[in-house]
ZABAFI-527927 format. One line per 8 residues: number of its first residue (from 1); their letters; for each residue x, y, z of N, C-alpha, C. Coordinates in steps of 0.001 Angstrom, whole numbers, plus 524288, in hexadecimal, padded with zeros to 5 digits. Example, Ala and Ser with C-alpha at 12.3 -4.5 7.8 and 13.67 -1.06 7.14 Angstrom:
BEGIN
1	as	83386 7E9C6 81E78 8300C 7EE6C 81E78 83390 7F31C 81E78; 83232 7F736 81BA8 83566 7FBDC 81BE4 83264 8001E 81EBE .
END
This chain:
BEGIN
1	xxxxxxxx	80352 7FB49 80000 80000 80000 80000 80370 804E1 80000; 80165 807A5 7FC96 8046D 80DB6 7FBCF 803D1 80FA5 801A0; 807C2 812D5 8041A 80805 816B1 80792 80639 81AC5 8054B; 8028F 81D32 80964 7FFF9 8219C 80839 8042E 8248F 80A07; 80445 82B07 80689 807E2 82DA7 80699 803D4 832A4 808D3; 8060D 836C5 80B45 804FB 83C2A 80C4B 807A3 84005 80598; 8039B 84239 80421 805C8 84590 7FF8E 803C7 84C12 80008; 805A6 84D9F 7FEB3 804E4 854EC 80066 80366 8553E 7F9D2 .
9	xxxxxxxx	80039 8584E 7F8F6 7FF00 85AFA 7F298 7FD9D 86103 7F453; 7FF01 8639C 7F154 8002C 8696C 7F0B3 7FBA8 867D1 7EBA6; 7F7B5 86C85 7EB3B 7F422 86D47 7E720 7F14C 8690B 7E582; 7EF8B 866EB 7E97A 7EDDF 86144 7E899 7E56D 862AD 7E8EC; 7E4F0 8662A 7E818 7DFA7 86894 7E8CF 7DE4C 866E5 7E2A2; 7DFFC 86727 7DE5A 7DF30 867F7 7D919 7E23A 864BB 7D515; 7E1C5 8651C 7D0D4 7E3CE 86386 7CAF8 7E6B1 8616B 7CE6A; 7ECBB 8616A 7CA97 7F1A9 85BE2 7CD7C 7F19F 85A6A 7D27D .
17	xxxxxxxx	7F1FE 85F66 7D6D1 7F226 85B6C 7DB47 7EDE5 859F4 7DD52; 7E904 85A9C 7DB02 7E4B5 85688 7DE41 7E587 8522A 7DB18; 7E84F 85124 7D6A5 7E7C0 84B57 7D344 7EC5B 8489D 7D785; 7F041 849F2 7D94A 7F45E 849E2 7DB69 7F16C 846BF 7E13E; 7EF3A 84A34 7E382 7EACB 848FC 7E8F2 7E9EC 842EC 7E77B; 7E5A4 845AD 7E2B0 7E359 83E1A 7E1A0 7E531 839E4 7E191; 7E9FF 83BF9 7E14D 7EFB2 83599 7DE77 7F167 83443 7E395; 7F1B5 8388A 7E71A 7F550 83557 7EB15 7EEF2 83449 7EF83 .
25	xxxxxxxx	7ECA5 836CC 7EFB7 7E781 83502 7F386 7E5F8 82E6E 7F307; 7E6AF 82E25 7EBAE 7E44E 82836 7E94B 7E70B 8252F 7EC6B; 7EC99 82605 7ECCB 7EFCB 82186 7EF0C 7F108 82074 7F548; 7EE7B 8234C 7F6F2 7EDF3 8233E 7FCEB 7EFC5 827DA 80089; 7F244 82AD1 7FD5C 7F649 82E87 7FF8F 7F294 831AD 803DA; 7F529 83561 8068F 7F268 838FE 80977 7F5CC 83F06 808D2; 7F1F5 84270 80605 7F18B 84538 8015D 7F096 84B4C 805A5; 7F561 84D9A 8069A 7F438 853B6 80710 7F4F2 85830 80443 .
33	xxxxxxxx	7EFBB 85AC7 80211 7EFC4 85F39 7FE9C 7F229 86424 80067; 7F5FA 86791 7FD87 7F783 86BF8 8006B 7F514 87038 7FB23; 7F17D 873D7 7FB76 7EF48 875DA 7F79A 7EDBF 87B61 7FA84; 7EAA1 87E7E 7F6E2 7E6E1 881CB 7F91B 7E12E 881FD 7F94A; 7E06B 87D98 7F505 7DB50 87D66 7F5F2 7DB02 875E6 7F639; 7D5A4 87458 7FC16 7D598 8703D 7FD51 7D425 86D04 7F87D; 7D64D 867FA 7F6DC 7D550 863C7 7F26A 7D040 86257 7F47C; 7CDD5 86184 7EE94 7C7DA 85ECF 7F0AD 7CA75 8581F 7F15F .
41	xxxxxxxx	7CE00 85514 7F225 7CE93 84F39 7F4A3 7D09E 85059 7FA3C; 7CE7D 84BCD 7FD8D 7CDE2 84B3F 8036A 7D4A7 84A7E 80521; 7D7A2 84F49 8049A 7DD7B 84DB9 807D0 7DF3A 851FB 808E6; 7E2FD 85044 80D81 7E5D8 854CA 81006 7E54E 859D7 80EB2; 7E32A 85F2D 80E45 7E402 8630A 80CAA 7E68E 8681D 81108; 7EBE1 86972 80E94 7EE95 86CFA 81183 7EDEE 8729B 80E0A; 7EB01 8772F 810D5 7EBA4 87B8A 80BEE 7F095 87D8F 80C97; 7F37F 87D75 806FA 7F74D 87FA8 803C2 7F8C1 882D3 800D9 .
49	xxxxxxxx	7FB94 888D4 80268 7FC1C 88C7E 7FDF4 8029E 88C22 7FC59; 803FC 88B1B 7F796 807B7 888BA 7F741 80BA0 88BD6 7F3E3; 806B8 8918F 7F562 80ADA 8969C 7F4E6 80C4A 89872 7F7ED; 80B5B 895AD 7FC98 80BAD 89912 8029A 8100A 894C5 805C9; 814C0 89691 80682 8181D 8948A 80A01 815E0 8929A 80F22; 8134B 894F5 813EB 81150 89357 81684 80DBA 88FF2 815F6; 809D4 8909C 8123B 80519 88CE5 812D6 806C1 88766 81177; 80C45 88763 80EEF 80EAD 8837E 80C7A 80FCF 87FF4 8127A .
57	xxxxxxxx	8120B 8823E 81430 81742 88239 81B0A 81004 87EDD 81F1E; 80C75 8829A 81D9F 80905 88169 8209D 806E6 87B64 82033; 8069E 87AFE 81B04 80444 8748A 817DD 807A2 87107 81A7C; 80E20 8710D 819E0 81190 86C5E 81AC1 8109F 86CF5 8209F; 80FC4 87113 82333 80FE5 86F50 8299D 80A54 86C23 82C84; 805C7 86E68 827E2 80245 86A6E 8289D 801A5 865D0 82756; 804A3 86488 824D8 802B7 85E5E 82239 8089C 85AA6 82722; 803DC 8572B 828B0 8048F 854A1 82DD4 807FE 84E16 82CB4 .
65	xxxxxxxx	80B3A 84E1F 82958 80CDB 8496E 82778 80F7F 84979 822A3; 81316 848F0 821A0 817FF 84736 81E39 814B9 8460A 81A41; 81797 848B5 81580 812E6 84732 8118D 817AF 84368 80E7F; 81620 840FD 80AE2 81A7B 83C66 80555 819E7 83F73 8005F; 815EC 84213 80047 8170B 842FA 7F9C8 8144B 849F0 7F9E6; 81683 84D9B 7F7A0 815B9 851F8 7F897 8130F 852B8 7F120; 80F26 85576 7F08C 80F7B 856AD 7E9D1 80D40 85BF6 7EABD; 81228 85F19 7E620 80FB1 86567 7E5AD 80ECF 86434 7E20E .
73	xxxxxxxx	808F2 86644 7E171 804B8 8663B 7DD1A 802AF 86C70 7DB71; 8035F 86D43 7DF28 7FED3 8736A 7DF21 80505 87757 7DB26; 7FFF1 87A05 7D86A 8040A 87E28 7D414 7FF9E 88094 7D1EB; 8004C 88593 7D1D1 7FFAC 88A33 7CDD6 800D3 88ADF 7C8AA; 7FF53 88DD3 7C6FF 7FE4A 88ED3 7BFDA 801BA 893F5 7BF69; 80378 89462 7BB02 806B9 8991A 7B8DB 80261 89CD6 7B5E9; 7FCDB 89D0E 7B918 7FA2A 8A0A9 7B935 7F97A 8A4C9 7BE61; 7FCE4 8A249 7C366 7FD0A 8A36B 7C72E 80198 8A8AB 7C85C .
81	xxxxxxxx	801D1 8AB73 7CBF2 805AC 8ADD9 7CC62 809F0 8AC6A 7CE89; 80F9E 8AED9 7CC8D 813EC 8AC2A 7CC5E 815C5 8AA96 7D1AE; 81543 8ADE8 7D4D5 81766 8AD3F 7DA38 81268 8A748 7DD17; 80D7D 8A6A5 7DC90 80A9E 8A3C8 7DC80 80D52 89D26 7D956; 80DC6 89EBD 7D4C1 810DA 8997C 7D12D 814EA 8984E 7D402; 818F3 89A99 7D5CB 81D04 8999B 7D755 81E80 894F9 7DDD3; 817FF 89976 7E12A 81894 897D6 7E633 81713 891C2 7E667; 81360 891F5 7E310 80D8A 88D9D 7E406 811DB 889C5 7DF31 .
89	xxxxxxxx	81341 88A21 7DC58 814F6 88646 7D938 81D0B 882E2 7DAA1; 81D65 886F5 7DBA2 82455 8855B 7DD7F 82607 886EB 7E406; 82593 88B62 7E598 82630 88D18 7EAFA 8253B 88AE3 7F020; 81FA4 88AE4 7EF0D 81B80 8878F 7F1D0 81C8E 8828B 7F2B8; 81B64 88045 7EE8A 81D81 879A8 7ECA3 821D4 87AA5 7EECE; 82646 87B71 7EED9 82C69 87A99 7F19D 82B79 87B14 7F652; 82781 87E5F 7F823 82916 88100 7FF73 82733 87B6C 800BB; 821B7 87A2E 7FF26 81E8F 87679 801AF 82149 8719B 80190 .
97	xxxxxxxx	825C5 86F54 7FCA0 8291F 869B4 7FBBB 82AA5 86A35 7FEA5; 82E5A 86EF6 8010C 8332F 86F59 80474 830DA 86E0E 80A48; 82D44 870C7 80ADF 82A94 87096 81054 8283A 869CA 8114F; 82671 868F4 80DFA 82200 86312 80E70 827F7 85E97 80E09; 82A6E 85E55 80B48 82EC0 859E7 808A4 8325A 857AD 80F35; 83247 85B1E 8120D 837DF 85938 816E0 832BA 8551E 81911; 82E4D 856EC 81933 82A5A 8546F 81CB3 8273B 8505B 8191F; 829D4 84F23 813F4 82743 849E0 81017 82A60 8442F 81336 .
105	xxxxxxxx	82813 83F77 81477 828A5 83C70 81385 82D4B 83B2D 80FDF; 831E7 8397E 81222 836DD 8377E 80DD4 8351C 832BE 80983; 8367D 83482 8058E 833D3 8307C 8027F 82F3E 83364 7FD32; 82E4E 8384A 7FFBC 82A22 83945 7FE22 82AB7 83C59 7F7E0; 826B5 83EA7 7F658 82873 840E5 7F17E 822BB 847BC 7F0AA; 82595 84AA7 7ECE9 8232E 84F10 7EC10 824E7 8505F 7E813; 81F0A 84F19 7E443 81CFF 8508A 7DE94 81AEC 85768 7DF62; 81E88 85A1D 7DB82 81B42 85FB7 7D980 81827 85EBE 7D4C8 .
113	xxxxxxxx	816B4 862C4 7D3E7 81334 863EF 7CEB7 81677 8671E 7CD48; 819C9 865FF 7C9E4 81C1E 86A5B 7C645 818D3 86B62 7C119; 81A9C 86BCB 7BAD1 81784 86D4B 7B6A2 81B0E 86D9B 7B1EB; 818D7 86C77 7AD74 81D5A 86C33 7A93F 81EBC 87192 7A6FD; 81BC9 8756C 7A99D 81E0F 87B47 7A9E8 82362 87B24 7ACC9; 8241D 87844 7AE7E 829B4 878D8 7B17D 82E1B 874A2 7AE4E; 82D89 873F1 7A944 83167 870A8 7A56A 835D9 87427 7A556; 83599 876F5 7A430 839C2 87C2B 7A249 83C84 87C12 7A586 .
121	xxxxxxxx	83D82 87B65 7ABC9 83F39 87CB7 7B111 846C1 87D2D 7AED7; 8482A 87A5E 7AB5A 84DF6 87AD7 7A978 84F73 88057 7A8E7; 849A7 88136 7A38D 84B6C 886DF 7A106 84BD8 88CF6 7A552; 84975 8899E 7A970 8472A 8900B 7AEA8 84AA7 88DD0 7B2B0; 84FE1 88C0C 7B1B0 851FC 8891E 7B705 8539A 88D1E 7BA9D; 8551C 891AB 7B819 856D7 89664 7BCC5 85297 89832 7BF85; 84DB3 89886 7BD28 849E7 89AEB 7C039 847FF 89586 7C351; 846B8 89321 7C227 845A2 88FC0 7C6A9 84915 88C6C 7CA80 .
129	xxxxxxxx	84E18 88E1B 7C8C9 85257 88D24 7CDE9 85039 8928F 7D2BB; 84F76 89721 7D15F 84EC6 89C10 7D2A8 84977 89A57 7D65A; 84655 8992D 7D408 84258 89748 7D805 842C7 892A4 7DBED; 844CB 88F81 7DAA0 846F8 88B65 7DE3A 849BC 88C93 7E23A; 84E5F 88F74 7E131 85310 89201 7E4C7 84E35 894CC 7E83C; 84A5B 897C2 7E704 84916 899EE 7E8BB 84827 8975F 7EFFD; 849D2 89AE1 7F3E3 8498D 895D6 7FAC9 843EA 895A0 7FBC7; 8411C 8984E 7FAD5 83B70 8985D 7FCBC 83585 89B67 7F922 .
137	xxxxxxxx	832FF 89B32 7FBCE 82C5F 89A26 7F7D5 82CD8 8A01A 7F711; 82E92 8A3C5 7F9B4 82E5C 8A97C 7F8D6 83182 8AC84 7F642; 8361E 8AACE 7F731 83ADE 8ABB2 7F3AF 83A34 8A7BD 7EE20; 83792 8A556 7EDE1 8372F 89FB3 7E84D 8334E 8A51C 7E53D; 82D07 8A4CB 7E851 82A86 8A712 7E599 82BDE 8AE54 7E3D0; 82EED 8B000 7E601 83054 8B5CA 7E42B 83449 8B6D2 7E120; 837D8 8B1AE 7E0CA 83B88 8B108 7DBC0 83874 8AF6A 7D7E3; 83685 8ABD5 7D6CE 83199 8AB44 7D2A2 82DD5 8ADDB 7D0B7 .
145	xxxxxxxx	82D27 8B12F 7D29D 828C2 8B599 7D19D 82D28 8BA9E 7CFC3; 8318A 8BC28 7D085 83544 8BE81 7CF1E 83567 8BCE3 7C984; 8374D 8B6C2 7C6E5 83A39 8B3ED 7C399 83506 8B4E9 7BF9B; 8313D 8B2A9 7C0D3 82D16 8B144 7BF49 82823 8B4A7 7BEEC; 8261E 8B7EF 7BC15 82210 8BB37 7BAEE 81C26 8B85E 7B7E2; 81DDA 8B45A 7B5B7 8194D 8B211 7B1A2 818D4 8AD51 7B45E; 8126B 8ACEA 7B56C 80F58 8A661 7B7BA 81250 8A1A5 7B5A7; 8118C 8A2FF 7AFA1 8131D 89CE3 7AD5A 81AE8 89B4A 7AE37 .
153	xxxxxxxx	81CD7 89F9F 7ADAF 821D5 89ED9 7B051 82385 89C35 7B49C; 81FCD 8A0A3 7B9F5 81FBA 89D0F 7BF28 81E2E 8991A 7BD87; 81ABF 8970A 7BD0A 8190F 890E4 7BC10 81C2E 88DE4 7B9D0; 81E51 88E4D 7B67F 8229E 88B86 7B46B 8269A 88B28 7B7AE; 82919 88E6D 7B98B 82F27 88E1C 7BEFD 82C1E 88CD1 7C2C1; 827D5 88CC4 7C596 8255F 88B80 7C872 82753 88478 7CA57; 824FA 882E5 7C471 825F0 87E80 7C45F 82A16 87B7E 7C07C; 82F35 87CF9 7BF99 832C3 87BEB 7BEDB 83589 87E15 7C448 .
161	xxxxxxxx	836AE 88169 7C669 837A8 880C8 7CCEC 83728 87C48 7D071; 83125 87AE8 7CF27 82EFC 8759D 7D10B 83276 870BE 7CFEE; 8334D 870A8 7C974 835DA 86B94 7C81F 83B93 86A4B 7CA85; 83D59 87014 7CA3D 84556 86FD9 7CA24 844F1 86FA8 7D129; 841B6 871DA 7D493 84002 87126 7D9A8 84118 86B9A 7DB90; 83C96 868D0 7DA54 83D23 863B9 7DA2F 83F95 85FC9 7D9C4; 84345 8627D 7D567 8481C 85CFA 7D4BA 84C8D 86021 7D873; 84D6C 86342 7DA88 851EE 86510 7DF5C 85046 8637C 7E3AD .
169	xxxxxxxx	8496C 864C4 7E435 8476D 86146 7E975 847B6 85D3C 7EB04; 846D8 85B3F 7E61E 847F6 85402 7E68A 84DEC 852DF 7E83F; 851A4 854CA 7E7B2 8569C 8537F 7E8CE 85590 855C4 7ECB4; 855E6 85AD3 7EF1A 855F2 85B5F 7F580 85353 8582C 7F9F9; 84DF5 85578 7F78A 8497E 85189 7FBA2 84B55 84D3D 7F9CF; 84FDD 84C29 7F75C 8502F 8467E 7F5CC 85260 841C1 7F933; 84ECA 83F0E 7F96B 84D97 83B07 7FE24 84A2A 83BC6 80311; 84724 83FEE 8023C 8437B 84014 80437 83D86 8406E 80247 .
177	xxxxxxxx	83E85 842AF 7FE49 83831 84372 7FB6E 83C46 84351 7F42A; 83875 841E1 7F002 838E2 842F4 7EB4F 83415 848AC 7E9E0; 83602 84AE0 7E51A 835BB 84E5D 7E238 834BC 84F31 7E0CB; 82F90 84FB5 7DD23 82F4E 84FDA 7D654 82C1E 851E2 7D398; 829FC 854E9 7D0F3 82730 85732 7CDF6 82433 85663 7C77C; 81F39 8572B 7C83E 81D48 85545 7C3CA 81AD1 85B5C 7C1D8; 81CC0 85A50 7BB33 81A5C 85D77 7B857 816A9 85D5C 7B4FC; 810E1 85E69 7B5F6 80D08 85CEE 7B0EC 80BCA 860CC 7AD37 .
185	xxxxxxxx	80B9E 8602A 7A81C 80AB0 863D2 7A5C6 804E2 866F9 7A6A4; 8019B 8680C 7A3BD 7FB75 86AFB 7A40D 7F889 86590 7A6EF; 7F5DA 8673C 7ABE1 7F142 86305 7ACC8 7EBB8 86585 7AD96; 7E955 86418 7AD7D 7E431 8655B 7AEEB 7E2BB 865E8 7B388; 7E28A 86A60 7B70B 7E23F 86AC6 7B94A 7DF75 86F98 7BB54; 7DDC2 872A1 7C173 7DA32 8760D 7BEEC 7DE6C 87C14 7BE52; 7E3C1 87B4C 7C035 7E84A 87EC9 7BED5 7E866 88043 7B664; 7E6F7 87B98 7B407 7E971 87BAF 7B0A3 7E960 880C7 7AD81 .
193	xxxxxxxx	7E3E9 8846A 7AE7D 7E232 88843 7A9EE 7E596 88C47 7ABBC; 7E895 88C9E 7B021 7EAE3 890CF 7B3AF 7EF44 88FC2 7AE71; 7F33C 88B76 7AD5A 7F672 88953 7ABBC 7F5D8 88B89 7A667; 7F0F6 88AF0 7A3FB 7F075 88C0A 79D25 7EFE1 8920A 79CB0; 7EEE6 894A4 7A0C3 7EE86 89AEB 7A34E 7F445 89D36 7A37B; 7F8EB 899A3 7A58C 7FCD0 89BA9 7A683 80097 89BB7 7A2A2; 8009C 895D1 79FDF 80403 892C2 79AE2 80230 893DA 796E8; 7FDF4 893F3 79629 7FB55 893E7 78FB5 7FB2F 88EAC 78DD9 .
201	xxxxxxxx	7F61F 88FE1 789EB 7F56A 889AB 7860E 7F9BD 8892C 78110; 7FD39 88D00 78113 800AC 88D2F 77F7A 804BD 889B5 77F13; 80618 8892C 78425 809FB 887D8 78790 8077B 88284 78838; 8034C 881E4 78BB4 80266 87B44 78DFA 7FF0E 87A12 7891E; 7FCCA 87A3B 7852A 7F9C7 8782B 782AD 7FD3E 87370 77CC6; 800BE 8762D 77DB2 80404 8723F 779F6 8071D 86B44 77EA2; 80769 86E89 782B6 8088F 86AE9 786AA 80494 866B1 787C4; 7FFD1 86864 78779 7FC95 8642A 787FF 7F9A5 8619E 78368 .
209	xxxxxxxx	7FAF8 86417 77F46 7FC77 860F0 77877 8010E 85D30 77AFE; 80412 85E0E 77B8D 80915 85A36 77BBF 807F9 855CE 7811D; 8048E 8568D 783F3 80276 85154 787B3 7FED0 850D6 78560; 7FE01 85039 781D9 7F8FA 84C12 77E2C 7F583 84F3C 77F2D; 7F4DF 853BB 77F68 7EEB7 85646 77EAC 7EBBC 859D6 783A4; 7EDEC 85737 78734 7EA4A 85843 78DAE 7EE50 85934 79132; 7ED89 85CDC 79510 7EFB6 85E03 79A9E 7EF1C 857B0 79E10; 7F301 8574B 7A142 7F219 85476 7A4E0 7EEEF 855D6 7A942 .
217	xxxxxxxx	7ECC8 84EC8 7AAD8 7E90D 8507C 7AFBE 7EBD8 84EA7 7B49A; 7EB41 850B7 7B8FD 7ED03 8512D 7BF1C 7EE8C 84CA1 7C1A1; 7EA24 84886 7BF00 7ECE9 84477 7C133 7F11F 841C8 7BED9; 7F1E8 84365 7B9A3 7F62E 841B4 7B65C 7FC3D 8438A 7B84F; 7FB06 8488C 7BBFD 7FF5E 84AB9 7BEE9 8013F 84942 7C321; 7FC6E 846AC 7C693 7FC71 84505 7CAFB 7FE90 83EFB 7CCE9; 7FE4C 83B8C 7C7F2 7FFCA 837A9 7C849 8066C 837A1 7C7A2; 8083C 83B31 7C58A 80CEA 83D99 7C514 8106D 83D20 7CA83 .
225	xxxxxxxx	80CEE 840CD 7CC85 80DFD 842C6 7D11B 80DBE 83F16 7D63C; 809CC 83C16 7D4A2 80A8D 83780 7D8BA 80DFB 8337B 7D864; 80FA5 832F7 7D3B1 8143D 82D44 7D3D2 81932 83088 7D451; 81ABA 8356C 7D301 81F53 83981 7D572 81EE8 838EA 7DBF2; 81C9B 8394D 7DDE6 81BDF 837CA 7E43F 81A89 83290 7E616; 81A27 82EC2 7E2F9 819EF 828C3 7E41F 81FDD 825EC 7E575; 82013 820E1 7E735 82588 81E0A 7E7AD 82689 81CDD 7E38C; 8234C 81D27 7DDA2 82613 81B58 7DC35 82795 81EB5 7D80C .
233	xxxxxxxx	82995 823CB 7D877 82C30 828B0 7D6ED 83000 8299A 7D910; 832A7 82525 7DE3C 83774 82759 7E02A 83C3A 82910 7DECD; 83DF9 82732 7D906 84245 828F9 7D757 840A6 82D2D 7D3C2; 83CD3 830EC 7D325 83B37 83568 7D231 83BAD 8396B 7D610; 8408E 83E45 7D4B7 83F69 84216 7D64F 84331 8457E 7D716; 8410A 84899 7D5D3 84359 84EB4 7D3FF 8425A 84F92 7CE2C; 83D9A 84CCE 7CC0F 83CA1 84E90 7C85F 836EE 850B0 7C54B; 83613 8520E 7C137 8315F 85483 7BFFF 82FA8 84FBC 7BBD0 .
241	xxxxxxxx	82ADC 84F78 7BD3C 82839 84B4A 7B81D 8242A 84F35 7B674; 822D8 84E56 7B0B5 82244 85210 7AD3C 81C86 84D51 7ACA0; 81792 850CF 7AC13 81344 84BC2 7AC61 80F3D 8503D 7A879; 810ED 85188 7A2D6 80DAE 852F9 79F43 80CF1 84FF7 79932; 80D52 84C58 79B8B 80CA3 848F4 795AC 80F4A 8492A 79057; 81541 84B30 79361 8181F 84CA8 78FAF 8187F 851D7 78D03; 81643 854D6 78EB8 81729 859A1 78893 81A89 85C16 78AE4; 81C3E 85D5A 79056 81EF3 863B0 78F7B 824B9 860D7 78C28 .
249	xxxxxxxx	8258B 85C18 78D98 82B97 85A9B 78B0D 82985 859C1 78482; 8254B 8591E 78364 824FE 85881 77C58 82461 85CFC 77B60; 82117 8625D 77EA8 82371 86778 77CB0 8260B 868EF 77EF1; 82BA3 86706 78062 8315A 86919 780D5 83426 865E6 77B54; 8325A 8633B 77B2A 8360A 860BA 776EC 83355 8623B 771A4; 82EAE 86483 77119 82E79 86668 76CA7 82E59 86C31 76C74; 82F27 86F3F 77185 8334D 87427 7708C 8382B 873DB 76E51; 83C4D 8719F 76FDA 83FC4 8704E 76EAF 840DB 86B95 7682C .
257	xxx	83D79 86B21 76650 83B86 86893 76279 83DA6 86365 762D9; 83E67 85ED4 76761 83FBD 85C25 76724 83C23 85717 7657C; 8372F 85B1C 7649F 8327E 85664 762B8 83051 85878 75EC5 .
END
């Protein structure tokens, strides 16, 4: 019989992380939401502003038991404002890993939600070293809002921050918790129109030509996300899995005309 695990979800009220909820609830787990608004399924709910340093500090001191598997789910749109994108999508997410991770269960593991807006993370490596270096959520978010003037920008370093984050984290927690981050391209979700508001059909509409036609759905992300935090993902980590049905790499390679 599977051991039931304790799992923390960040944005687990909605789209990905309530599919996320469902996956680990199915299997026995015991499932605490850290959000702002309560999930309509029956589990743990801690309210979470995950732009707010304290309310962050406040969540990990309430939750009464060592959690195994931590997943940041919850993220903003590059329709949002920048200092907002920055906190709630990279800042936030870091204060809350750093704070929750000494008090995980050894063994354990913590899936983000990164995004295939964050492919590029090579070409922006100075600016998102710049945010990383950055020591804390106040000094992170006022260098970023400095660097960064345009939504869809933040959103993008947002989460390429996230990715290059992750694989340094993973070497610093290593042997105590794994690492790893998943990127989905467009899903359906009720964020998404924020997304076609910020990017254009410009931009994602050839992307989801190149995954056969359709955006992915939540639970297609979520199942992702659950075998990244399963045993049997252990030699995974410090890295980003890319879960869009292929296109952003068939339109990289047919930028580059390699197709």
């Amino acid at each position: 019989m599977t051991r039931s695990r304790t799992v923390v979800v960040t944005g687990g009220a909605s789209g990905i992380g309530e599919a996320v909820v469902r996956r680990f609830t199915a299997r026995g787990d015991e499932v605490i939401v850290l959000d702002r608004r309560k999930p309509g399924s029956p589990v743990h709910f801690v309210e979470t502003d995950l732009n707010d340093c304290s309310s962050i500090d406040t969540a990990v001191d309430a939750l009464d038991r060592p959690a195994d598997v931590l997943c940041n789910v919850a993220g903003v749109s590059g329709a949002s404002p920048v200092p907002l994108i920055l906190g709630v999508n990279f800042f936030g997410l870091r204060h809350l890993t750093d704070r929750l991770v000494p008090r995980m269960n050894e063994g354990g593991a913590v899936v983000s939600v990164a995004s295939t807006a964050g492919w590029y993370w090579r070409d922006h490596l100075a600016e998102v070293t710049r945010l990383i270096e950055a020591p804390d959520f106040r000094s992170g978010v006022d260098t970023g809002t400095a660097l960064l003037r345009d939504g869809k920008d933040a959103y993008a370093r947002s989460k390429e921050a996230l990715i290059v984050w992750t694989s340094l984290a993973a070497q610093r927690y290593r042997g105590h918790v794994r690492l790893n981050t998943v990127s989905p391209g467009a899903v359906e979700t009720p964020l998404l129109p924020s997304f076609y508001a910020s990017m254009g059909h410009a931009e994602l509409d050839p992307l989801t030509e190149l995954a056969g036609g359709r955006n992915g759905r939540p639970e297609e992300i979520a199942t992702v996300v659950e075998f990244l935090a399963s045993a049997q993902a252990t030699w995974v980590n410090g890295t980003d899995v890319v879960a869009d049905a292929g296109a952003e790499m068939a339109f990289a390679l047919r930028q580059n005309s390699a197709a």
